[in-house]
C-alpha positions in Angstrom: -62.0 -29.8 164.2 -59.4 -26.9 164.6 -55.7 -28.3 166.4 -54.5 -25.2 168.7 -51.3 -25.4 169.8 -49.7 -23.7 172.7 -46.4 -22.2 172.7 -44.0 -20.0 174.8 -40.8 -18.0 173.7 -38.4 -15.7 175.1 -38.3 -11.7 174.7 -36.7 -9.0 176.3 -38.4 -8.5 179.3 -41.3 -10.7 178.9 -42.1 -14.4 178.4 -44.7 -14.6 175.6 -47.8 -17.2 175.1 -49.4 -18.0 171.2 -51.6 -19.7 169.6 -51.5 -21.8 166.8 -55.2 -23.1 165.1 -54.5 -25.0 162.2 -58.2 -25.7 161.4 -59.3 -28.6 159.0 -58.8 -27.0 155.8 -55.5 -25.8 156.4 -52.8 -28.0 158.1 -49.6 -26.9 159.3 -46.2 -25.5 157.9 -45.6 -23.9 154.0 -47.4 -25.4 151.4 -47.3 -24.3 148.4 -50.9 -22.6 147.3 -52.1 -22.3 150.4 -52.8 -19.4 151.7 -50.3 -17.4 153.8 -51.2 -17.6 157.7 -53.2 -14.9 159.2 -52.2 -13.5 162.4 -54.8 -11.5 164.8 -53.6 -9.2 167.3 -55.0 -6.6 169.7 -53.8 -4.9 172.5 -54.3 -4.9 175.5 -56.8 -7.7 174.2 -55.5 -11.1 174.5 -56.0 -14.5 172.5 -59.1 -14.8 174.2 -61.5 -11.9 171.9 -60.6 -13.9 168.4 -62.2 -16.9 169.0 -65.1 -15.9 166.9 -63.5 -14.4 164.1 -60.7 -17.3 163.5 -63.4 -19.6 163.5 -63.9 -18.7 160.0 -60.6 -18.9 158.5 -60.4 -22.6 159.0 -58.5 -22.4 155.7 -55.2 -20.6 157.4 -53.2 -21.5 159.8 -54.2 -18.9 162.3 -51.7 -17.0 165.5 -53.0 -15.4 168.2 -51.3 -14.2 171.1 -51.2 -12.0 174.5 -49.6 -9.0 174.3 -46.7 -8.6 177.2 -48.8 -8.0 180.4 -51.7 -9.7 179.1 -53.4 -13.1 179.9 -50.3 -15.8 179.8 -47.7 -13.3 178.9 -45.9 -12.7 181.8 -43.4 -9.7 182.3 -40.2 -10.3 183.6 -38.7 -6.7 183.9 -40.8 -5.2 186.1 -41.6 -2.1 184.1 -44.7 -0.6 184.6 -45.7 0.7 180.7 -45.3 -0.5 177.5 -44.3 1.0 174.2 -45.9 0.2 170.6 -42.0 -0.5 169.3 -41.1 -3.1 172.6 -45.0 -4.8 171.0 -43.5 -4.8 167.5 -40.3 -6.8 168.8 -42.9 -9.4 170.0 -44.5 -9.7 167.2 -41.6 -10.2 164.8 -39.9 -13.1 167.8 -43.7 -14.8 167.5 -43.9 -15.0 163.5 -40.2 -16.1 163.4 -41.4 -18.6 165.9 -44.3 -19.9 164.2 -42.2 -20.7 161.0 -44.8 -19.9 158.9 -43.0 -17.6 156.4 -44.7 -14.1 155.7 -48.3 -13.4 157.3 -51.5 -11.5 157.0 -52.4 -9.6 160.0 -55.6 -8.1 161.0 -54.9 -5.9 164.0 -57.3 -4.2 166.2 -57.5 -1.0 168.7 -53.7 -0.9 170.3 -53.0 -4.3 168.5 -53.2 -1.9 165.1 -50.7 0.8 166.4 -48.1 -2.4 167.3 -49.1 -3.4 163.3 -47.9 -0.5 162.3 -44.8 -0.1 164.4 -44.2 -3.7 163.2 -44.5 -3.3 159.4 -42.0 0.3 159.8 -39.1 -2.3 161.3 -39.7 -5.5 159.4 -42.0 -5.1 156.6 -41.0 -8.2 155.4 -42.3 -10.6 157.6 -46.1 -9.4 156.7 -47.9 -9.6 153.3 -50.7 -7.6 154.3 -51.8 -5.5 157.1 -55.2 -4.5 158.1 -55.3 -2.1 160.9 -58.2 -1.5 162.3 -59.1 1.7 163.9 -55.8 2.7 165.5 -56.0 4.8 168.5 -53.0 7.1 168.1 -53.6 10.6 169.1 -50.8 12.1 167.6 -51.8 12.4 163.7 -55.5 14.1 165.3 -56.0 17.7 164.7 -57.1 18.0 168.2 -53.8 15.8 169.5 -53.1 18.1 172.3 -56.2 17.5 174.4 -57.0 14.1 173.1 -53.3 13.4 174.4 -54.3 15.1 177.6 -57.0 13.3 178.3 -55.0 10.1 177.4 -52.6 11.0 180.2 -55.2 12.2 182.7 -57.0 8.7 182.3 -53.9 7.2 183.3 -52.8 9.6 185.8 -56.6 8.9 187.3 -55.9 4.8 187.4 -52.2 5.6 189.5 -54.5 7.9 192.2 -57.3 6.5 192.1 -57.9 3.1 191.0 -59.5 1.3 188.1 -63.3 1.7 188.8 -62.7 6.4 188.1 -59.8 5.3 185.5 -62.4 2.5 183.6 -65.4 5.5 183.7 -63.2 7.9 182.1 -61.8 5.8 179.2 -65.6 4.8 178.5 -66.9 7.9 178.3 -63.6 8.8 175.9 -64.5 5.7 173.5 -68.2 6.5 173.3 -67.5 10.4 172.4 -68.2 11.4 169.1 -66.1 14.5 167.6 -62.7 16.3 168.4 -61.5 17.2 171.8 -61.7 20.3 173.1 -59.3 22.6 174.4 -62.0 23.1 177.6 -62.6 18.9 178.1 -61.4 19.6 182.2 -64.5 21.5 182.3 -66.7 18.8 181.4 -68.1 16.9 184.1 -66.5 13.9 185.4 -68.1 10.3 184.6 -69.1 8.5 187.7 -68.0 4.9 187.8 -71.7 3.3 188.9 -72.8 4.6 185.4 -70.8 2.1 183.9 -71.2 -0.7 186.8 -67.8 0.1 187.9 -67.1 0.1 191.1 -66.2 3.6 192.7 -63.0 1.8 195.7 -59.9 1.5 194.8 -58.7 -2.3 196.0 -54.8 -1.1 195.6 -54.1 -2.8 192.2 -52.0 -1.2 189.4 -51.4 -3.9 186.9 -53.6 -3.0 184.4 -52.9 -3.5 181.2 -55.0 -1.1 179.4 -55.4 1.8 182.2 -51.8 1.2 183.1 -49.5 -0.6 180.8 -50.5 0.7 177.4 -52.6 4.0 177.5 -49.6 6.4 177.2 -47.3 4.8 174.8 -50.5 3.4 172.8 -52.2 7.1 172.2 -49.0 9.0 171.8 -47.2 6.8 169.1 -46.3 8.6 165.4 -46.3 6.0 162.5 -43.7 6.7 160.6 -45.1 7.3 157.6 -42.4 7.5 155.1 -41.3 3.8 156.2 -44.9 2.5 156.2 -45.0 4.0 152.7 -42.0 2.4 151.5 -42.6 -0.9 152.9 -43.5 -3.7 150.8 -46.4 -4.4 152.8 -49.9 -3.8 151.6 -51.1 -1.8 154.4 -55.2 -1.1 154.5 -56.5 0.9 157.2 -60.5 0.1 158.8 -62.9 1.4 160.6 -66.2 0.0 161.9 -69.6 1.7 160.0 -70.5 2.4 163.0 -67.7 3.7 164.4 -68.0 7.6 162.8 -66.7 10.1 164.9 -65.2 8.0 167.5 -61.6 8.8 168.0 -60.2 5.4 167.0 -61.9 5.5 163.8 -60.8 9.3 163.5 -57.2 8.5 163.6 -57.6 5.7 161.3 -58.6 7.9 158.8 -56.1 10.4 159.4 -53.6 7.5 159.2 -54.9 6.3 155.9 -54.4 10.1 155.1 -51.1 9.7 155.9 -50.3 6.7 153.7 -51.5 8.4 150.8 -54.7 5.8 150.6 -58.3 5.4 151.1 -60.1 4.2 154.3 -62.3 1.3 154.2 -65.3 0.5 156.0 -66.2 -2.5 157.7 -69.2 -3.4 159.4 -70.3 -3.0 163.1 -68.0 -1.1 165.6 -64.6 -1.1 167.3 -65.4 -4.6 168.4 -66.5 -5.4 164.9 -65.7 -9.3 165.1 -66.3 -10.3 168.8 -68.8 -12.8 168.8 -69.8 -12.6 172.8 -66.1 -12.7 174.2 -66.0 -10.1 177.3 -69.6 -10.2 176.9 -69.6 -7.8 173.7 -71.4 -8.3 170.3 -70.6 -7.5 166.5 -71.2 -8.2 163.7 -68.3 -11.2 163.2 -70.0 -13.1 160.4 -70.2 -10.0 158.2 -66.9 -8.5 159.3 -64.8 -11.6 158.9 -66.7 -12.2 155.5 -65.4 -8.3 154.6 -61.6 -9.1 156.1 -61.8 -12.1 153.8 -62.2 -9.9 150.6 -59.7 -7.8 151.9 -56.9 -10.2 152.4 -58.0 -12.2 148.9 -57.8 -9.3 147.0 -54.2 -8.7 147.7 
């Protein structure tokens, strides 16, 4: 049996929920030997997409949490976007929290940019970071019109809803190759494809479409911090996932921190398990996050 427990603390602007699974094999608090507790974080993605892949790390004590905006975390300043550093904050107030000393993190999609923006402010509240598949435009080749679209996805959700907004990011995740200078010209994606629905019913509160797209895409790591940090820092992407733009700019983000990338199995969902109705492969990829994190 795995104990979660439910907490809420305190940040600027935002009242933040977490999770705390300490399964059998692990129990709670620092002990010496065991191994260091592993913290999963995506973003917008909530607590609720790693209940699959913490089910195998029944060793650890495992976090989880929602992102400000997200599920059970509430904000409280009223601001409509989000920035990867305001993220990082969060993170640092939750492991503090936790009282668990230094953690792992695995950290998906947006959840990987906050990682990083994490580990260049505080590298020493994490032993290890795995960032998987990182959607920042900025260190692409083509980051002028992937921002572009980036913005015009958002700019789409504030005129005309999320069903046009939702079609557009799709088609964006499933593309394959750079962005072109002539992407306006390409035909628009219609909603129904995708099941959306085409009406806008008047809400803004995404957390993806709205909150996060802008200050998700266009964050810069800062590499030389990253590079000085104590932190091991190893940067994924999904076998899968060649071509796609998060797994382009976690390869130019690797580039950037002077290592290799490394391959895990499946896709950008990798690890889901049937949360949000999506499929992976989570066996296998939390078998290859395990090496990972035991080889460090």
């Amino acid at each position: 049996m795995t104990e979660i427990v439910t907490r809420t603390l305190e940040s600027t602007g935002a009242t933040v929920a977490y999770d705390l699974r300490h399964g059998a094999d692990a129990g709670a608090g620092r002990v010496a030997g065991r191994p260091p507790a592993l913290f999963l974080i995506g973003s917008p993605m909530d607590a609720a997409g790693f209940g699959t892949l913490a089910s195998y790390f029944t060793d650890r004590t495992v976090i989880t949490y929602d992102p400000r905006g997200a599920g059970r975390s509430l904000r409280t300043d009223g601001a409509a976007e989000t920035l990867p550093e305001e993220h990082a904050e969060d993170l640092r107030r939750v492991i503090e929290a936790a009282g668990t000393g230094p953690v792992d993190v695995f950290a998906s999609s947006g959840g990987a940019v906050n990682g990083l923006a994490l580990v260049a402010r505080r590298p020493e509240l994490v032993r290890t970071l795995v960032a998987h598949e990182p959607p920042t435009a900025q260190v692409l080749p083509d980051r002028e019109a992937a921002l572009a679209v980036c913005e015009d996805i958002h700019t789409t959700y504030l005129r005309d809803g999320m069903g046009p907004a939702m079609a557009k990011f799709l088609a964006t995740a499933m593309r394959t190759g750079p962005f072109q200078e002539n992407w306006r010209d390409e035909p628009v994606p219609n909603p129904a494809d995708f099941g959306l629905p085409s009406e806008d019913d008047g809400s803004r509160g995404d957390p993806l479409l709205g909150q996060n797209m802008r200050g998700c895409t266009s964050y810069r790591p800062d590499f030389p911090a990253l590079r000085a940090a104590g932190t091991r820092i190893v940067v994924v992407a999904g076998e899968e996932s060649e071509g796609q733009f998060p797994a382009r700019a976690a390869a130019r983000v690797a580039d950037g921190l002077g290592i290799g990338l490394t391959l895990f199995p499946s896709h950008h969902g990798g690890f889901l398990g049937g949360e949000y109705g999506q499929h992976g492969d989570p066996e296998a990829f939390a078998r290859a996050l395990r090496d990972v994190l035991d080889g460090g």
